[in-house]
DRENZAVO-31613 format. One record per residue (C-alpha): residue in three letters; y, z, x. Coordinates in steps of 0.2 Angstrom, whole numbers, padded with zeros to 4 digits, always signed. Layout:
N
ALAYZX...
//
This chain:
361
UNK-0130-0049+0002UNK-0116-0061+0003UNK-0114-0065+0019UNK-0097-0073+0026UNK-0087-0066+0010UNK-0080-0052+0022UNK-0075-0058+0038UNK-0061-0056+0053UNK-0044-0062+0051UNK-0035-0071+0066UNK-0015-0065+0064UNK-0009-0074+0079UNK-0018-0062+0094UNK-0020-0050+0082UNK-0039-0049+0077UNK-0043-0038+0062UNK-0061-0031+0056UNK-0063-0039+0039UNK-0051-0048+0027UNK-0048-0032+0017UNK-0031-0027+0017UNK-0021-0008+0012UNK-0006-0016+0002UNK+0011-0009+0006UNK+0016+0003-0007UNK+0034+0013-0006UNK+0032+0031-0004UNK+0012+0031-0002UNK+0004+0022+0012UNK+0013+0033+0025UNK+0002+0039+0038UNK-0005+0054+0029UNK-0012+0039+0016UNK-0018+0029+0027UNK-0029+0039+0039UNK-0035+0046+0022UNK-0041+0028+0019UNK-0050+0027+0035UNK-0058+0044+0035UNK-0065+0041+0017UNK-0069+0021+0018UNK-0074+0021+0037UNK-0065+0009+0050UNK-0076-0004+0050UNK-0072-0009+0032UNK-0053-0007+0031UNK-0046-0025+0041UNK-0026-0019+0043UNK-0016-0006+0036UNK+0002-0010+0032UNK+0016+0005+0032UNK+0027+0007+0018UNK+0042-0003+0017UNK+0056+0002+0028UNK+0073-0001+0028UNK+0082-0009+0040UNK+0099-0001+0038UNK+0090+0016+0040UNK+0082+0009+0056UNK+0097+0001+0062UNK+0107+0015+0059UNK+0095+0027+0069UNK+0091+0035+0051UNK+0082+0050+0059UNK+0070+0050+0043UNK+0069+0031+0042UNK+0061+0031+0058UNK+0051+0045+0055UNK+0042+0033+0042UNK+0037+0023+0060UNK+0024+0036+0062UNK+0008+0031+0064UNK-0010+0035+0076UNK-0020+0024+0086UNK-0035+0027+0077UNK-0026+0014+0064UNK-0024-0001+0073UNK-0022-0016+0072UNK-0009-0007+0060UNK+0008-0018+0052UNK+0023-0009+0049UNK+0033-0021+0032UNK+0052-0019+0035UNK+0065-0023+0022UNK+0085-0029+0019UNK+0095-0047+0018UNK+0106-0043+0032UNK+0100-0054+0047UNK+0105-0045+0064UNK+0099-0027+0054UNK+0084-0036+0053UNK+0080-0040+0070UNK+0086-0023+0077UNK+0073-0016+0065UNK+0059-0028+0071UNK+0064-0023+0085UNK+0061-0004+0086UNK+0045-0008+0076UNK+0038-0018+0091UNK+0046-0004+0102UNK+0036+0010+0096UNK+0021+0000+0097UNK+0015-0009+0081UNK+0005-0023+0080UNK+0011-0033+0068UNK+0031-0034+0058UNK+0029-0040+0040UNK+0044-0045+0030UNK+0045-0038+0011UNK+0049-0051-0001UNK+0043-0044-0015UNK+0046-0028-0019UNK+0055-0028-0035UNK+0064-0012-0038UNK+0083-0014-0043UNK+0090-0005-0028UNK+0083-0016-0016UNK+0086-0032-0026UNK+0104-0026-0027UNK+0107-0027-0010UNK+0098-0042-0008UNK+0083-0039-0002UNK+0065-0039-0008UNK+0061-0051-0022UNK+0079-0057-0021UNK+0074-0065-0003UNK+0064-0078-0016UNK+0081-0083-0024UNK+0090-0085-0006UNK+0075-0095+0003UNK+0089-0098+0016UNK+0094-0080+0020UNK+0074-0077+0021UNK+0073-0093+0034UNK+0087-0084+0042UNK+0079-0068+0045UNK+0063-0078+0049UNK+0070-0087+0062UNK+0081-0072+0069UNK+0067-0060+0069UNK+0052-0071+0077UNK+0066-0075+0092UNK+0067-0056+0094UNK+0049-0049+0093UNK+0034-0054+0103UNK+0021-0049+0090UNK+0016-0058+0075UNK+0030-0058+0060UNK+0022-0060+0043UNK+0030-0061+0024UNK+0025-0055+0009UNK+0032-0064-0007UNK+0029-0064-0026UNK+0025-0079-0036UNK+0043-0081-0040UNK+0059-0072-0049UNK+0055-0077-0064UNK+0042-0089-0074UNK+0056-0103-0074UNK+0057-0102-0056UNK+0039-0099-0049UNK+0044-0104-0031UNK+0030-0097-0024UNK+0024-0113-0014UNK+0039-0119-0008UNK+0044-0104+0000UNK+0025-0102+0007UNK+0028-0118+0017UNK+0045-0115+0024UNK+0039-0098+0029UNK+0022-0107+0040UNK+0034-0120+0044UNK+0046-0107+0053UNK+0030-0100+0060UNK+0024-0082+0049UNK+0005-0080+0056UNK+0001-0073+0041UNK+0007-0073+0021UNK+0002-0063+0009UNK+0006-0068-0011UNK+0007-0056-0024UNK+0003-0065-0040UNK+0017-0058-0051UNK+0035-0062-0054UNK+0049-0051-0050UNK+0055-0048-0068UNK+0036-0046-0072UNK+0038-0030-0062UNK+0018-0025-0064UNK+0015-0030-0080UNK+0003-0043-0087UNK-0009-0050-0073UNK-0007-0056-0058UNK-0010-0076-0055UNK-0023-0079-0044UNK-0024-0099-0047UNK-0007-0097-0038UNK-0012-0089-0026UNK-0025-0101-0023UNK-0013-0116-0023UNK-0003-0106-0010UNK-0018-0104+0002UNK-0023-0122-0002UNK-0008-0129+0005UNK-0007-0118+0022UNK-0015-0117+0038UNK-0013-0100+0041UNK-0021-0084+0034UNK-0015-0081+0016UNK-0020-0064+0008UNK-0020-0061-0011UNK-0011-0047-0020UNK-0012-0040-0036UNK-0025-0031-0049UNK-0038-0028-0038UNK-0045-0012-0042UNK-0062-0014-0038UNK-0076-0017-0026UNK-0084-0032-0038UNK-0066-0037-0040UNK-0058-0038-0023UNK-0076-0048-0019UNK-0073-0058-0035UNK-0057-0065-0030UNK-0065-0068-0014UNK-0079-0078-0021UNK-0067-0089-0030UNK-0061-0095-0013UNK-0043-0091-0022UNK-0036-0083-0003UNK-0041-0079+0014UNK-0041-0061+0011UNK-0037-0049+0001UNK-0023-0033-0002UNK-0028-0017-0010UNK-0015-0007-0018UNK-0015+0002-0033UNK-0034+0004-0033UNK-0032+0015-0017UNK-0024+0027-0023UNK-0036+0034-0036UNK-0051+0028-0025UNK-0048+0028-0006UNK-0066+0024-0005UNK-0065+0006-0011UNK-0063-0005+0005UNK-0081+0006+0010UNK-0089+0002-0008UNK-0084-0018-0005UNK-0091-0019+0012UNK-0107-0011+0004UNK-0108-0023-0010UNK-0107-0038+0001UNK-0119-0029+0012UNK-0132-0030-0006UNK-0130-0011-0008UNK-0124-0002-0023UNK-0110+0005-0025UNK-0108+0025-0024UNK-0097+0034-0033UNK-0091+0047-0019UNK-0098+0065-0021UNK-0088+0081-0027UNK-0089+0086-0008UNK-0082+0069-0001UNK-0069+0070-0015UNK-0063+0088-0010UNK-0066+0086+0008UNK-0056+0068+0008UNK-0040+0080-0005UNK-0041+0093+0012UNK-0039+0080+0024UNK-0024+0071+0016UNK-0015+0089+0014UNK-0019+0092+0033UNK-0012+0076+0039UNK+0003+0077+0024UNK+0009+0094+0032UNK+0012+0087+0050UNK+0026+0080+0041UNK+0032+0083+0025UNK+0044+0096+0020UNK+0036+0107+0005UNK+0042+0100-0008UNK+0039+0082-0004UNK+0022+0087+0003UNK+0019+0095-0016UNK+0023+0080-0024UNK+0012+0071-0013UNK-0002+0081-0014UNK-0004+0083-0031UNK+0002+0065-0035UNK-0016+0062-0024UNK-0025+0077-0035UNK-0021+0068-0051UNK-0026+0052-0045UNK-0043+0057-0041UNK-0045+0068-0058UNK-0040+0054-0067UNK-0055+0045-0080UNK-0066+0059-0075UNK-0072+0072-0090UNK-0058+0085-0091UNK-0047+0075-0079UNK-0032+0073-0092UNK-0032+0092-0095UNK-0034+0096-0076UNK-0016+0086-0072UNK-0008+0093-0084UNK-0011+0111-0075UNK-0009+0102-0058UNK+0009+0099-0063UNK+0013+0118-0065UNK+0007+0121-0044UNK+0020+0127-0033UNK+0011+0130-0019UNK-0004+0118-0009UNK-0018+0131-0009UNK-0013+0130-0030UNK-0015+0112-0030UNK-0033+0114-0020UNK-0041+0128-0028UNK-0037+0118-0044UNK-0046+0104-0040UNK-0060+0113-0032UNK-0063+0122-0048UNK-0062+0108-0059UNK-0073+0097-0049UNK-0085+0111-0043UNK-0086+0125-0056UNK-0083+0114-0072UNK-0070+0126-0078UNK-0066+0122-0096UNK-0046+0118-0097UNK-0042+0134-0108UNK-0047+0146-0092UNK-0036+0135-0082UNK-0023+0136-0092UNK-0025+0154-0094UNK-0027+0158-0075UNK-0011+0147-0072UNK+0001+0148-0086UNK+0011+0159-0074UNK+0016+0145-0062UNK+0032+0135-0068UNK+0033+0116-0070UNK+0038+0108-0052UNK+0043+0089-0054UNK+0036+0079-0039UNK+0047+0068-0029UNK+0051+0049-0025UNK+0050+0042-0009UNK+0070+0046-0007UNK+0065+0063-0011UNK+0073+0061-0028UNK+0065+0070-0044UNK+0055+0058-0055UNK+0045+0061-0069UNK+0034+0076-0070UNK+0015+0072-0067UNK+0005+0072-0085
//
């Protein structure tokens, strides 16, 4: 037992259950995602979940399906909502709505580094501009009464790993929180993320500093605790494929071992995420969704590379859970799936922006 590991973070008023953090992840921790999180981890594990990026034009423009990304349940809070964009009164009227419709916590997205969003000057780009950033800081903490936090990357590139410098100005303009994630922009998410740099962040601030980046695991995400490198943790990636991880770390702090979730938790958490995916998707981004989710979960399991490949031919949800169920139940060998589903034509899933992207293998 390693008590002391997993603890509270104070964000301004805002008190969460542990340091364990969902990571904001474009076009997956929407509010399906992230009551799945909570029905397959438990509550008490998972400390804050953050929404998906937003952008502030959409908002600011009463984007109907930009706000429809606001959606969340009580049974989430405390519950952050990250927005997005370089243009300074867009950015307040979206921090804004987000304290509106009844958010805990605005986060500010510095990190993301897709080209579209640098291009507009937003995301990692914010780390080239530390003045806009200030800017929108300053603007956005005037508007809101709840807690305004960032998230940053160690830098744009290795020559200018600014990471620290930004992290002071954004305390000194009074973030109650930052979270670093240990990469570069132009490192995209390639190559490892660098903890001592996160470490050097956290050792120069008073206030809460979370690290991002490569953890994928219960021993990890304790790991980097251990080290002392941050004060808490974001889990990202590793939730995907395993929206049982924040309960297997609390688990392992508690002296327990880990458990590998069961074929029934495994189907039962698939159904829930469907269930709550329906409420709001249209079919086809709901498909995409769904089996995105399936292929996660069958990934590195026997049969698993063979099962995706027939989950990329489902056109309908009940396709997409019968598969599974099969697999994971029934053991089905991949030439009777194949057999039993050769029928069903190739559907490529979809982006965030409901754009086709390419087809799950």
């Amino acid at each position: 037992m390693e008590p002391g590991l997993l603890r509270p973070l104070s964000i301004g008023p805002v008190v969460t259950r542990t340091n364990l953090i969902l990571s904001p992840m474009s076009g997956v921790t929407d509010c399906a995602f992230r009551t799945t999180v909570l029905e397959a981890s438990g509550r008490d594990a998972v400390g804050l979940l953050v929404s998906e990026f937003v952008a502030a034009e959409g908002l600011s423009r009463d984007n109907a399906k930009t706000i429809a990304m606001l959606r969340y349940q009580e049974v989430e809070r405390p519950f952050s909502i990250q927005i997005f964009g370089a243009d300074v009164d867009r950015m307040v009227r979206a921090a804004e709505m987000v304290e509106e419709i009844g958010a805990d916590i605005v986060d500010i997205n510095c990190g993301c580094p897709a080209p579209k969003v640098v291009r507009r000057g937003g995301g990692a780009q914010l780390m080239r501009t530390p003045d806009v950033l200030r800017d929108i800081l300053v603007a956005v903490r005037a508007a809101v009464s709840i807690p305004v936090t960032v998230k940053i990357r160690a830098g744009w590139d290795d020559a200018s790993r600014n990471a620290v410098e930004v992290a002071r100005m954004v305390e000194g303009e009074g973030a109650a929180m930052l979270a670093v994630h240990g990469r570069t922009r132009l490192q995209l998410y390639s190559g490892e993320s660098d903890w001592n740099l996160i470490g050097e962040v956290a050792s120069r601030l008073s206030i809460p500093v979370i690290g991002s980046g490569d953890v994928i695991d219960a021993e990890g995400a304790l790991e980097r605790l251990r080290g002392g490198y941050a004060d808490g943790v974001m889990i990202g990636r590793g939730a995907i494929s395993n929206p049982w991880i924040f309960g297997q770390t609390l688990a392992l702090a508690n002296g327990y071992e880990v458990r590998d979730p069961s074929t029934l938790e495994r189907i039962a958490i698939l159904e829930h995420f469907a269930g709550s995916l329906a409420e709001t998707k249209d079919l086809r981004a709901y498909l995409g969704r769904l089996r995105g989710l399936a292929c996660h979960m069958a990934k590195g399991l026997p049969g698993g590379a063979a099962t995706r490949r027939v989950l990329g031919k489902a056109t309908l949800p009940a396709d997409i859970l019968r598969i599974v169920r099969e697999f994971l139940l029934e053991g089905r060998r991949f030439e009777e799936l194949v057999e039993d589903d050769a029928r069903l034509p190739v559907m490529p899933t979809a982006d965030a922006d409901g754009d086709a992207i390419a087809e799950v293998a």
